[in-house]
N, C-alpha and C positions, 0 to 999 in steps of 0.2 A: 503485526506483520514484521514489523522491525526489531534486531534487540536493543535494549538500553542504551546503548551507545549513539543513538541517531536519535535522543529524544532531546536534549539540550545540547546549548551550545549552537551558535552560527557555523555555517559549511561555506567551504570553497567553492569554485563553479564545478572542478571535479568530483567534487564528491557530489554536491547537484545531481549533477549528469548522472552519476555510480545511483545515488538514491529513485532518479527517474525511470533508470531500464531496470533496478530492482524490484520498483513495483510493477512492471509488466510480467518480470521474469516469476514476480511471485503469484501472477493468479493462478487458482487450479493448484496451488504446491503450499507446503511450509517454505519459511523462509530461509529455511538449510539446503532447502536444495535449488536455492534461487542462487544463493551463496556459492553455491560450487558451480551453478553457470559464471555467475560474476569472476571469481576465480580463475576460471577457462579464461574466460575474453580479458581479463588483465595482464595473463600469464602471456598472450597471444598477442599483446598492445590491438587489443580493438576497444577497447573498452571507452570510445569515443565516437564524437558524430563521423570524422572521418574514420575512423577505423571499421563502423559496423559499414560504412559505404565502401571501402576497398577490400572486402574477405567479398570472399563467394559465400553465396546463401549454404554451399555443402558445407564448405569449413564452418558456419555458422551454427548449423544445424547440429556439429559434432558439436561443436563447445556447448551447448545449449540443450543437448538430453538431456542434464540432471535434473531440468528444472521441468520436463515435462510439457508434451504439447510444444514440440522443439520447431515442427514447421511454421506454427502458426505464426510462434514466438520470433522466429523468424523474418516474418513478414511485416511482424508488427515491429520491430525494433528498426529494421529498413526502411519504414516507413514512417515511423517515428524521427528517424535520425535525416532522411530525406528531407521531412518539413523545415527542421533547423538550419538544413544548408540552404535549402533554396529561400527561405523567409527570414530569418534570422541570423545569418550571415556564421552558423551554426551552433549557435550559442544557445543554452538554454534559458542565460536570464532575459531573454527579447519576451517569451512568452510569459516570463514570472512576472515580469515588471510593468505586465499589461492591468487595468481596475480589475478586481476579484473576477467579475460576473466574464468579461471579455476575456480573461483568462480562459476559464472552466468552459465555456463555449468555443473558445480553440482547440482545447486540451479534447474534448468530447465529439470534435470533428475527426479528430483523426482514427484510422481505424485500427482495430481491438480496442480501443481507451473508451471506459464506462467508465458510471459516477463514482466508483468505488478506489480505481485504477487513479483519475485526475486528480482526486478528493487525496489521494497518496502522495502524488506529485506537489501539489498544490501547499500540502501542511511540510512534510516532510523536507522536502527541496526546496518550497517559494515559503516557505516561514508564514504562510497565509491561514490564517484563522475559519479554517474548514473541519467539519470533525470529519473521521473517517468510519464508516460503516461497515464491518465484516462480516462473515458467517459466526465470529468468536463473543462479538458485541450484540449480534441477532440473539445468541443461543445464554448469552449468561445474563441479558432482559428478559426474555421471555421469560425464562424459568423463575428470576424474581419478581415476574409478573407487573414489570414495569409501566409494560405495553403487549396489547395485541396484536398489533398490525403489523405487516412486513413493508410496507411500502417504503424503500430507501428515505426517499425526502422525507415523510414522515418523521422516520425515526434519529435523524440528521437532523430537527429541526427538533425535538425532543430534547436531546443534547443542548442543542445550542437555548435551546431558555433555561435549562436545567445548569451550565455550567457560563459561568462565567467566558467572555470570547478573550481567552488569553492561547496562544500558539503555547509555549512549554506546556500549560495544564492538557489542552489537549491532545498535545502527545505523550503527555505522563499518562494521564488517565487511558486514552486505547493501548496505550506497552501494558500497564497493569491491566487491561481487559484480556487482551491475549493472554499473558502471564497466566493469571487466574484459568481461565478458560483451558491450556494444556494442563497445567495442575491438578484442577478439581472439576471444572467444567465440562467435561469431556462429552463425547457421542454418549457413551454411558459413564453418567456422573459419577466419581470418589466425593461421597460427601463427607466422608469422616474426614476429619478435622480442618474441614473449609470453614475459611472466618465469615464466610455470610450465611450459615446454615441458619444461624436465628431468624435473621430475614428472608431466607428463600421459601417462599410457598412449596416449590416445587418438590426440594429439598426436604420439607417437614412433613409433606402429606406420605412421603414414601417410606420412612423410620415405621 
């Protein structure tokens, strides 16, 4: 979801914040064009719990096309930034620094925010040892025939016995899923010269 730059290293509260409404601005989209809403609303100083609360949802709406699904995102980022003023005294670390599980079930209350959405927030921004699950992680297991099932938790919980519970590995390791996944793993796979063609079932039965 992220590039490189947000996989190591601790963050400030704003950039927190910046990583929080990134992963809303990214469902439905690559992260490029989450990027150029972000960009909008920096360029516009909204790019804060007060600032998405003092634009109008129109001006909002503008800055937030690139990223697609502008109303929803809309609502969601309003309502998102809503919770931290009224509960949180508008800070994001009030929810980071709640036990993991009362986290993710704050995070999961609110609306548009799924497991995938929190599970961003949660690694990404609150440095908390959750894996993240995408369509990119879905599509380059299956094909190495990891697993069958699609079931989020499921395969979130695959990971975590699979990989040791360290926050950097787990954000190394989903940057290099995505990574791979635009590269070689596509809707329709480039398998030539992918470094897990030896290992891909998927990959060797179609040569």
């Amino acid at each position: 979801m992220y590039s490189g730059r947000w996989t190591r290293g601790s963050l400030s509260r704003t950039q927190q914040f910046e990583m929080a409404v990134g992963a809303i601005l990214t469902q439905n989209t690559a992260w490029t064009n989450a990027e150029r809403a972000l960009d909008n609303l920096r360029r516009a100083k909204a790019l804060s719990v007060r600032g998405l609360l003092r634009s109008s949802p129109k001006s909002l709406e503008r800055w937030l096309r690139p990223s697609g699904y502008f109303r929803q995102k809309t609502r969601r980022l309003r309502s998102f930034a809503r919770h931290l003023h009224d509960n949180h005294g508008g800070r994001l670390d009030g929810p980071l620094a709640r036990p993991l599980e009362a986290a993710r079930v704050e995070l999961l209350s609110l609306h548009g925010i799924g497991p995938e959405t929190a599970d961003s927030i949660l690694l990404y921004a609150g440095g908390r040892a959750l894996f993240v699950v995408d369509a990119y992680t879905r599509r380059v297991a299956h094909r190495l025939r990891l697993f069958g099932y699609n079931d989020y938790a499921m395969i979130q919980a695959f990971f975590h016995a699979a990989l040791p519970r360290r926050v950097p590995l787990y954000r190394e390791t989903h940057a290099l899923l995505v990574a791979h996944a635009k590269a070689h793993c596509r809707a329709v796979p480039r398998c030539a010269g992918c470094p897990l063609l030896s290992r891909c079932v998927t990959g060797r039965s179609s040569r």
